[in-house]
N, C-alpha and C positions, 0 to 999 in steps of 0.2 A: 504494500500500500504506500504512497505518494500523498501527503496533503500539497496542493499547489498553491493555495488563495485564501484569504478573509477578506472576506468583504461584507465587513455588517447590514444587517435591514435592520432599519429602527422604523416601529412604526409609531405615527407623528398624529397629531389631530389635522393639521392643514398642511398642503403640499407648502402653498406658495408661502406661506411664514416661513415656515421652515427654509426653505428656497431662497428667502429674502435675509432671513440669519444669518444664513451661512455664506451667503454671499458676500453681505457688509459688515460683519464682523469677522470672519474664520477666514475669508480670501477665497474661496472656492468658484468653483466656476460650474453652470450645469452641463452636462455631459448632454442629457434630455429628460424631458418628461412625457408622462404618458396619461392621456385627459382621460375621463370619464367613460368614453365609448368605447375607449382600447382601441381602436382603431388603426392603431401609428401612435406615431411620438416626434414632439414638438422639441426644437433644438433651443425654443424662448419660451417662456412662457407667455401664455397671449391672454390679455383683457377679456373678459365675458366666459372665460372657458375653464373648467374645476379642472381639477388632477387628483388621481389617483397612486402614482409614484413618480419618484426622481431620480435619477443617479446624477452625483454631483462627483468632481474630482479637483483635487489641489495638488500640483505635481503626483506622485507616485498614490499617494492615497487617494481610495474613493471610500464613498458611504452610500449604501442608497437608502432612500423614504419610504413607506409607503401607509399612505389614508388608513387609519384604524379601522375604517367598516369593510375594506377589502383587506387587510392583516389576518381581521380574522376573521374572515371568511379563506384565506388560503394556506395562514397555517392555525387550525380548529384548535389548538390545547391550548392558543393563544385565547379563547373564545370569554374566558371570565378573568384574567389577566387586568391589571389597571397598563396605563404608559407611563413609561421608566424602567427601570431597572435596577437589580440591587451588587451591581458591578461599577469599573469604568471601564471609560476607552481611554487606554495609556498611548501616547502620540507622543514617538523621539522627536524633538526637529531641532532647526539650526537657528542660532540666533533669538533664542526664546525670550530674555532682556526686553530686547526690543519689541517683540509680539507681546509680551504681556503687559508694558506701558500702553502698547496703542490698543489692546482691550478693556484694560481693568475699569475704565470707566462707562462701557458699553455693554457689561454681561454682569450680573453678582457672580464675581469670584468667594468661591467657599473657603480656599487655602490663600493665603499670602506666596510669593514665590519665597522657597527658601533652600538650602543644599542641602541635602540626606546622607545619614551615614554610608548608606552606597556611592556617595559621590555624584549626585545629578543633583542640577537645578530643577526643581517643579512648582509647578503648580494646578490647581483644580478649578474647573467652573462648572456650572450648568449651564447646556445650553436652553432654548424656548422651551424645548419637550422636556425639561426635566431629567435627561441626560446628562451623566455625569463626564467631563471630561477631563483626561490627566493630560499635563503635560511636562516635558522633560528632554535638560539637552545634557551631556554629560562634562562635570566641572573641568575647566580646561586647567 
């Protein structure tokens, strides 16, 4: 056996928040979405028109979304589940300093940045959906 890939699904209450989050705060960019009809998938997202998922990517990471009432409807043991979760998402990056000044007044940060006995800089926030997220670049 071979694992190749993680690539999280989080399921969100609204695409385009979430969409809009992650854009102006986190830097990401959408990859695309996929409206209501399923029909295809929109590379913007467009005025007048719902979604049901997203894939979004920032360099090498991606994350995809998708609308809670199709979550779970596709994966069912998700079915009496609230959103969130009782994990995080821990994210190496470079230059974190910098990333966490130009968030910390945009998201409630849960942690202050500080260096761990492992030797990384991190820090924590929530994102809109109550998503926990870690971040961390290692003390130079």
């Amino acid at each position: 056996m071979k694992f190749n890939k993680l690539t999280t699904n989080l399921e969100v209450s609204s695409i385009k928040e979430t969409v809009h989050f992650y854009q102006t705060v986190m830097g990401f960019s959408l990859t695309y979405a996929v409206p209501d009809t399923q029909d295809g998938a929109d590379q913007e997202l467009i005025d007048g028109k719902t979604y049901v998922f997203a894939m979004m990517k920032c360099e090498e990471l991606e994350l995809m979304f998708q609308r809670s009432d199709s979550f779970k409807h596709d994966v069912e043991i998700a079915t009496n589940s609230e959103i969130g979760a009782s994990a995080s998402l821990y994210i190496e990056i470079e230059g974190i300093k910098e990333f966490y000044n130009q968030i910390r007044e945009k998201v409630p940060v849960i942690t202050e940045m500080k260096t761990t006995w492992y030797g990384m800089n991190e820090f924590y926030m929530k994102d809109i959906n109550g998503y926990i997220l870690g971040f961390g670049e290692k003390e130079s």
